[in-house]
HTML snippet that shows the backbone in 3Dmol.js (N, CA, C, O; Angstrom):
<script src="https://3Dmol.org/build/3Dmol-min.js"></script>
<div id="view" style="width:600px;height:400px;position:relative"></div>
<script>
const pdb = `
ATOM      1  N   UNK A   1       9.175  15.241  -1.218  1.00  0.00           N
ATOM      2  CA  UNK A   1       9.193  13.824  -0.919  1.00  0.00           C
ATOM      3  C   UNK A   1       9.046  13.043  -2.224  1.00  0.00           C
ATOM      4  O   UNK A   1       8.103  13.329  -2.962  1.00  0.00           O
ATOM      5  N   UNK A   2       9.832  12.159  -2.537  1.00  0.00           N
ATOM      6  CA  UNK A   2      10.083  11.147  -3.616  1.00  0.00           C
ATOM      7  C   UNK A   2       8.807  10.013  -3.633  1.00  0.00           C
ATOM      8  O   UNK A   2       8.651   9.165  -2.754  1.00  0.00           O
ATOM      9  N   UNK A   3       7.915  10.186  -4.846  1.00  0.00           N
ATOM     10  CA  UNK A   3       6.695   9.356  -4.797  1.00  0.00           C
ATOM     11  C   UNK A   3       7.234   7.729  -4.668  1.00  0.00           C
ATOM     12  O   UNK A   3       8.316   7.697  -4.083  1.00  0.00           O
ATOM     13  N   UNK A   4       6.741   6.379  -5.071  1.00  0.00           N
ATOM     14  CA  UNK A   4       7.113   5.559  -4.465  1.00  0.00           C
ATOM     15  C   UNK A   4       7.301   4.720  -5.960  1.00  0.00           C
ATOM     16  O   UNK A   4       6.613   4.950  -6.955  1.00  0.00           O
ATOM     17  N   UNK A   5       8.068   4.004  -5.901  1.00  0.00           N
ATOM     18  CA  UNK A   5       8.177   3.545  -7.251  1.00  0.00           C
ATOM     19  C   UNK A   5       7.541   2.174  -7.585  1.00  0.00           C
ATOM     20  O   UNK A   5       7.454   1.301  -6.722  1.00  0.00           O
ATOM     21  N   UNK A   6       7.125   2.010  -8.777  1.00  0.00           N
ATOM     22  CA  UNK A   6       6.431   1.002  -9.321  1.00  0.00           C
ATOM     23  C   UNK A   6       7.098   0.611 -10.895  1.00  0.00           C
ATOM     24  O   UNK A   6       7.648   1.280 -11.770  1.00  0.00           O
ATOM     25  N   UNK A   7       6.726  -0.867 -10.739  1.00  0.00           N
ATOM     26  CA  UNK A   7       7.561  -1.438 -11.626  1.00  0.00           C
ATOM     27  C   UNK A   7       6.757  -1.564 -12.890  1.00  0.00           C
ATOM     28  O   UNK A   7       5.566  -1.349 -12.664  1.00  0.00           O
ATOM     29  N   UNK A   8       7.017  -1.839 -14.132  1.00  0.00           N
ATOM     30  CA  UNK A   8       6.233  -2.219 -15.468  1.00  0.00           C
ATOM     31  C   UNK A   8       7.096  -2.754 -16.689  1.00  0.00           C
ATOM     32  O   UNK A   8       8.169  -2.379 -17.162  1.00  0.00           O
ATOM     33  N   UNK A   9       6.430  -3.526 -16.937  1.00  0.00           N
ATOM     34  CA  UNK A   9       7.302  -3.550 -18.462  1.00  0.00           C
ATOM     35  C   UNK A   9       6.662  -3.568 -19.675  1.00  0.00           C
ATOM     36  O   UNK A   9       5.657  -4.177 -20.039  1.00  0.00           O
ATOM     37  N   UNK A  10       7.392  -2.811 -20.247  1.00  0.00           N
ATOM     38  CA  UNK A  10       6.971  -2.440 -21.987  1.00  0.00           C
ATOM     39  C   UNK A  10       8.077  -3.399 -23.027  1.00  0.00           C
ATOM     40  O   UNK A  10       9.265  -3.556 -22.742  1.00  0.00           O
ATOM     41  N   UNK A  11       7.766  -3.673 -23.609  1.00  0.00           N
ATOM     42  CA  UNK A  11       8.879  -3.978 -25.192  1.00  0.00           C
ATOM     43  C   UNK A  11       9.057  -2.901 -25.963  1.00  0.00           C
ATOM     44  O   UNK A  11       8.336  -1.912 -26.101  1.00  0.00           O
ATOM     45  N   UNK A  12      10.441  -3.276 -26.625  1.00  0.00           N
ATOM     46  CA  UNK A  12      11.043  -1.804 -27.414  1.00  0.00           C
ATOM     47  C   UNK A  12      11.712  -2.572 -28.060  1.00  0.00           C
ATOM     48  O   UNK A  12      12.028  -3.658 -27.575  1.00  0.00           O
ATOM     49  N   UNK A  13      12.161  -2.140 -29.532  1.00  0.00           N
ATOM     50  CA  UNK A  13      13.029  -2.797 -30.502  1.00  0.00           C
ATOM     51  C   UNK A  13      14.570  -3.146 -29.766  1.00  0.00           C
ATOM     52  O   UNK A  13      15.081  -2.462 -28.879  1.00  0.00           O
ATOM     53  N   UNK A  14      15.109  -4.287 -30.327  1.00  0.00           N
ATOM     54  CA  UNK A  14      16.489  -4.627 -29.663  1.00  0.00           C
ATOM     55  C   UNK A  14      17.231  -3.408 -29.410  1.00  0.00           C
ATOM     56  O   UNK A  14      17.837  -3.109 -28.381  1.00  0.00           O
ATOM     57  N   UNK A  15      17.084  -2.627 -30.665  1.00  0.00           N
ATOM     58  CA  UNK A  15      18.442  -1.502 -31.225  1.00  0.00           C
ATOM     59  C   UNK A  15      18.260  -0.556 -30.342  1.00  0.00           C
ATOM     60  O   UNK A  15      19.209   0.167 -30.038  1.00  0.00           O
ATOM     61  N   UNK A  16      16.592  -0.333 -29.580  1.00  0.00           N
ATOM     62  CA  UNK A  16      16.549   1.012 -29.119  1.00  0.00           C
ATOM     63  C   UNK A  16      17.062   0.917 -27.685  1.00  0.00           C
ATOM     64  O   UNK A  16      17.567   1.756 -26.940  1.00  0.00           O
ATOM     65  N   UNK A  17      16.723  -0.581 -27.516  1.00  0.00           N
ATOM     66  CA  UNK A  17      17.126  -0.992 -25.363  1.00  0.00           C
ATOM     67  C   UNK A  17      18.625  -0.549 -25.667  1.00  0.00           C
ATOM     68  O   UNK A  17      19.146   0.370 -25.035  1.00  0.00           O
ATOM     69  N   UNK A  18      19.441  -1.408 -26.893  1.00  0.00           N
ATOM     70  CA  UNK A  18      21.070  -1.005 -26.580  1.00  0.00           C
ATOM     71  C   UNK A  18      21.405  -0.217 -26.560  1.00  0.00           C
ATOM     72  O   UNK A  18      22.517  -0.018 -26.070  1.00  0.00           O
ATOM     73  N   UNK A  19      20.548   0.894 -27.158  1.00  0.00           N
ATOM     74  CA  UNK A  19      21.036   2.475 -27.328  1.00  0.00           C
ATOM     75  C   UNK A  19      20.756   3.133 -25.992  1.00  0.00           C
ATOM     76  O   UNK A  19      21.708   3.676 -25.430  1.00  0.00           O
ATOM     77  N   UNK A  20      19.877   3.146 -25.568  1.00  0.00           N
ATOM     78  CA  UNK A  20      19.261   3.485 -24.205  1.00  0.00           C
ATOM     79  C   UNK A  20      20.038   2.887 -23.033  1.00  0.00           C
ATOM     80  O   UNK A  20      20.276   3.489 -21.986  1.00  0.00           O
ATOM     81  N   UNK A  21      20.348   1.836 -23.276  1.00  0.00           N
ATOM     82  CA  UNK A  21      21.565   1.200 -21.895  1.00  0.00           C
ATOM     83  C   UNK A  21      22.851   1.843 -22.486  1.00  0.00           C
ATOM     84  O   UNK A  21      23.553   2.263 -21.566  1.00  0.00           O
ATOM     85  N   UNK A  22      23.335   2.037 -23.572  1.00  0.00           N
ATOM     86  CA  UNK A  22      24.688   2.864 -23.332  1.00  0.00           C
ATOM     87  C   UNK A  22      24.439   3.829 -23.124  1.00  0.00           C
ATOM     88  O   UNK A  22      25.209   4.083 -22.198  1.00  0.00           O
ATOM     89  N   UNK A  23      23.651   5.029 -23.364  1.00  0.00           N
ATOM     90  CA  UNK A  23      23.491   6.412 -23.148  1.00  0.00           C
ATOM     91  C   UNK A  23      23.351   6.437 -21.465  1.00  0.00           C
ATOM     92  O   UNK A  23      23.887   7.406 -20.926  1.00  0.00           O
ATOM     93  N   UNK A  24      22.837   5.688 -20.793  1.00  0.00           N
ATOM     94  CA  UNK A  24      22.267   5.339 -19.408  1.00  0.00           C
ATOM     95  C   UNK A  24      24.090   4.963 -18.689  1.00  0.00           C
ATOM     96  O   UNK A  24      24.477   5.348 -17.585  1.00  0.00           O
ATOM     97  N   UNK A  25      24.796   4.264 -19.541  1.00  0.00           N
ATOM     98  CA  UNK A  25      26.280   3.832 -18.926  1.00  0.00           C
ATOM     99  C   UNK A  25      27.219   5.310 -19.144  1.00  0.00           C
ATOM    100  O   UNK A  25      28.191   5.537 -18.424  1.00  0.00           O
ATOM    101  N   UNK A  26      26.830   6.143 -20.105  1.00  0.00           N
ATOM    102  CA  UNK A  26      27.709   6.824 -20.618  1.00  0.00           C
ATOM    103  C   UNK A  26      27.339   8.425 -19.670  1.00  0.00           C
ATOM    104  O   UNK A  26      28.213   9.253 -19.413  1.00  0.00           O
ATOM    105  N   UNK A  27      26.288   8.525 -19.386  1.00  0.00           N
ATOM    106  CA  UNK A  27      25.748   9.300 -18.653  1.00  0.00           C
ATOM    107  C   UNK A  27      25.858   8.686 -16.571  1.00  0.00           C
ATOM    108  O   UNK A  27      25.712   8.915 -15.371  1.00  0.00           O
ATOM    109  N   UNK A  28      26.157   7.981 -17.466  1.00  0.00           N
ATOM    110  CA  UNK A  28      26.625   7.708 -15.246  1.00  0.00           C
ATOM    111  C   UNK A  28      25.912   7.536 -14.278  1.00  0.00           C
ATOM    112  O   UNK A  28      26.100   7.851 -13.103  1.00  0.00           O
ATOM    113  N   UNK A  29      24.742   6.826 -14.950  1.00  0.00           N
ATOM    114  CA  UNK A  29      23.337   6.770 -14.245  1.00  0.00           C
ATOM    115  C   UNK A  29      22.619   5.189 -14.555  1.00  0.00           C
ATOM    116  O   UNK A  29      22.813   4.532 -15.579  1.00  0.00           O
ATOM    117  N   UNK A  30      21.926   4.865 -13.624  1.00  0.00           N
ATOM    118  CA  UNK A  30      21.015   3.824 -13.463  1.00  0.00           C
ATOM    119  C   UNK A  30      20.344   3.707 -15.042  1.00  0.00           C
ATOM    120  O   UNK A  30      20.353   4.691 -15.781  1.00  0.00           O
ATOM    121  N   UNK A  31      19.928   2.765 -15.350  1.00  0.00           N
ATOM    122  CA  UNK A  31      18.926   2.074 -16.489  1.00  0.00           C
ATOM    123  C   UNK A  31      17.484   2.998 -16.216  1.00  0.00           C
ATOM    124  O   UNK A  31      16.917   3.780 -16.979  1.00  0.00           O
ATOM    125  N   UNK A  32      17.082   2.520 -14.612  1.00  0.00           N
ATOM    126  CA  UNK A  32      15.475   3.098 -14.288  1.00  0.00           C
ATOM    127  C   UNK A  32      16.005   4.524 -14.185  1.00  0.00           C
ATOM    128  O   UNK A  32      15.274   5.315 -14.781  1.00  0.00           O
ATOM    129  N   UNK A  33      17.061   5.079 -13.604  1.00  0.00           N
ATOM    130  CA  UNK A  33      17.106   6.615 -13.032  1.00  0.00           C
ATOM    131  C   UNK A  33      16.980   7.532 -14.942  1.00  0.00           C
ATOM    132  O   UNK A  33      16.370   8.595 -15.057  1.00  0.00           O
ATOM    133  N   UNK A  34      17.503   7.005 -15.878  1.00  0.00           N
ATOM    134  CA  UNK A  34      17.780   7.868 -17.041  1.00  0.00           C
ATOM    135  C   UNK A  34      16.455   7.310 -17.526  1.00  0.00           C
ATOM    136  O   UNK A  34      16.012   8.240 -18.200  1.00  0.00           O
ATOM    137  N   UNK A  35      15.704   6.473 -17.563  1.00  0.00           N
ATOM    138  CA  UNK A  35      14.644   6.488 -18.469  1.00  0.00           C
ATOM    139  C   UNK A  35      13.772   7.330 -17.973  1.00  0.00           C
ATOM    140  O   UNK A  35      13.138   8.143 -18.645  1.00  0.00           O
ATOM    141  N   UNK A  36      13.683   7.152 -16.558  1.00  0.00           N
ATOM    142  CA  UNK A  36      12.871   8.240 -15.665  1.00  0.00           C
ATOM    143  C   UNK A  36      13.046   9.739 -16.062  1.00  0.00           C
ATOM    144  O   UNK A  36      12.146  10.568 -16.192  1.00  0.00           O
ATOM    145  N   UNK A  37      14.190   9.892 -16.204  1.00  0.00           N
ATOM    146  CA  UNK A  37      14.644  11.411 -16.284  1.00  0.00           C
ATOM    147  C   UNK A  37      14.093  11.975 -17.967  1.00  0.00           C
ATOM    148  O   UNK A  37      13.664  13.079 -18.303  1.00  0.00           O
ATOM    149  N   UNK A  38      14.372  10.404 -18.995  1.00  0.00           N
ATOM    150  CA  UNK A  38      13.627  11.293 -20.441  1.00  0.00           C
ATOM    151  C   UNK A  38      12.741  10.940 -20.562  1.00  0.00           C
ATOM    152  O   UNK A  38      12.461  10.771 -21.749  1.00  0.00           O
ATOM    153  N   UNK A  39      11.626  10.553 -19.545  1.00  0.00           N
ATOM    154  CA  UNK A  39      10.177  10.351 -19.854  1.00  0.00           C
ATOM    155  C   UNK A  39       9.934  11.409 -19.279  1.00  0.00           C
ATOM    156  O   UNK A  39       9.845  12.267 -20.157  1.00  0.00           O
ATOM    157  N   UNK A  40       9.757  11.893 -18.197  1.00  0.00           N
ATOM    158  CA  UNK A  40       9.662  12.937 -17.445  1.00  0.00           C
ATOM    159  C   UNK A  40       9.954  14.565 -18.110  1.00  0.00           C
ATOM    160  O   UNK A  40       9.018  15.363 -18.157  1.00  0.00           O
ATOM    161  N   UNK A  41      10.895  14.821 -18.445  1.00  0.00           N
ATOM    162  CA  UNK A  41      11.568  15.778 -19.961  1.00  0.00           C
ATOM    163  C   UNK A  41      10.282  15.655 -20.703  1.00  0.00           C
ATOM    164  O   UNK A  41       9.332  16.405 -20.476  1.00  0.00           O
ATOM    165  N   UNK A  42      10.263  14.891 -21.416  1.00  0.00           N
ATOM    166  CA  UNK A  42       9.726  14.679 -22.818  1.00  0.00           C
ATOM    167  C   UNK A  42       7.883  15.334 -22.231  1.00  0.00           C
ATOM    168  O   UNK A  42       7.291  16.196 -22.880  1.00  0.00           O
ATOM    169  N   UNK A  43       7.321  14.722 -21.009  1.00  0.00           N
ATOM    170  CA  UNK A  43       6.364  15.010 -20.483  1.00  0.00           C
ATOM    171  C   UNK A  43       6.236  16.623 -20.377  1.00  0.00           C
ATOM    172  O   UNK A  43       5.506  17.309 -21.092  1.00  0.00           O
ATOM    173  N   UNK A  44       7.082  17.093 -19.352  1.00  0.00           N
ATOM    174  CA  UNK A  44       7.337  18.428 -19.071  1.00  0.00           C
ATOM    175  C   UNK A  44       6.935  19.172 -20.631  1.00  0.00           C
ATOM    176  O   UNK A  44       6.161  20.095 -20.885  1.00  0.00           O
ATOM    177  N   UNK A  45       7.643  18.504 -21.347  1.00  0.00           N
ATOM    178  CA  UNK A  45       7.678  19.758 -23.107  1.00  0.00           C
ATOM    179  C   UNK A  45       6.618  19.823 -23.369  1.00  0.00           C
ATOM    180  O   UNK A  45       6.118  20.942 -23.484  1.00  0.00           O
ATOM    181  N   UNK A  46       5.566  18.255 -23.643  1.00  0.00           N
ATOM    182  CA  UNK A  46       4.045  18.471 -24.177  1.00  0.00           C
ATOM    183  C   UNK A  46       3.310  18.719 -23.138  1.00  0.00           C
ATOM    184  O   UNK A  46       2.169  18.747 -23.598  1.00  0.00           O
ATOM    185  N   UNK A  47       3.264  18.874 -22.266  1.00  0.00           N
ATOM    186  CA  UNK A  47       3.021  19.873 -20.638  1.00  0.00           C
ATOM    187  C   UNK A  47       1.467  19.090 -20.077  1.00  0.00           C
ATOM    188  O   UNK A  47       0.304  19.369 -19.784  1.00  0.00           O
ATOM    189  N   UNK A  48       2.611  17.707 -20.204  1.00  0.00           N
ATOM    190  CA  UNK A  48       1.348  16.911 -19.662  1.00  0.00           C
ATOM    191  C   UNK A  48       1.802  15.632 -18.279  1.00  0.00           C
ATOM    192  O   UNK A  48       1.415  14.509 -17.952  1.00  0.00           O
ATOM    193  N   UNK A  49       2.708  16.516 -17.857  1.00  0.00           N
ATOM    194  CA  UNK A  49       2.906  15.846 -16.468  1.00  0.00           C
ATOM    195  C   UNK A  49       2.392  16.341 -15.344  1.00  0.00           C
ATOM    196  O   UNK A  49       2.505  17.398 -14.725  1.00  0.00           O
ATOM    197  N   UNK A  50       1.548  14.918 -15.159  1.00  0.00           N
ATOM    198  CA  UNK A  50       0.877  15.482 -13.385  1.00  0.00           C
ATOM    199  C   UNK A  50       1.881  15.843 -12.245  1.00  0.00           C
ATOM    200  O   UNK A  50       3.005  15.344 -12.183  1.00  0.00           O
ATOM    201  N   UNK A  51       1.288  16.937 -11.158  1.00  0.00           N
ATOM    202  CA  UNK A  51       2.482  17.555 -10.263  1.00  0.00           C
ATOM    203  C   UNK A  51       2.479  16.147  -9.656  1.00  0.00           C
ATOM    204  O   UNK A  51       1.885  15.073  -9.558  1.00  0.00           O
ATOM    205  N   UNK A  52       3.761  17.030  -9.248  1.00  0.00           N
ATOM    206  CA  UNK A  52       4.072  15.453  -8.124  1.00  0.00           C
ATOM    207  C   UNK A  52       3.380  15.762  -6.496  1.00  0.00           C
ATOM    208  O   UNK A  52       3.588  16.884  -6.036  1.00  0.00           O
ATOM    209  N   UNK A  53       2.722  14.953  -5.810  1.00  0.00           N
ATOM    210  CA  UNK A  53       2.665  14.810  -5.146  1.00  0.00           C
ATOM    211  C   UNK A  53       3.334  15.310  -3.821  1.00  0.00           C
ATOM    212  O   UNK A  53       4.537  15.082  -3.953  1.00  0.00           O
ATOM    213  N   UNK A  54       3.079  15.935  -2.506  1.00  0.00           N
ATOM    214  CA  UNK A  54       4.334  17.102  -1.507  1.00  0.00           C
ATOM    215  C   UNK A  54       3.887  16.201  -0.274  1.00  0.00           C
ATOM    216  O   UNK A  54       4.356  16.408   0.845  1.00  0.00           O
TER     217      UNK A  54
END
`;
const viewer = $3Dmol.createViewer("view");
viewer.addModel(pdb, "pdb");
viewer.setStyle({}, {cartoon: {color: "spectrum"}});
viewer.zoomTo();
viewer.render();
</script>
């Protein structure tokens, strides 16, 4: 079951949002769905993501 989503906002340099919205267009995916996917990654590697929730 898919936990429930919540909204936030952070600031990030101009250069890095444009880079991140084309990689997000170029990859064929949502803005929230690809940031989700390399925060989540990046978590998994330093092995500090809480389980998800069943």
């Amino acid at each position: 079951m898919a936990s429930a989503k919540q909204q936030f906002n952070i600031y990030l340099p101009a250069d890095l949002v444009r880079a991140i919205k084309h990689a997000a267009i170029d990859d064929g995916r949502s803005l929230s769905a690809y940031v989700e996917d390399v925060l989540r990654a990046h978590l998994e590697r330093v092995n500090e993501l809480p389980e998800q929730p069943q």
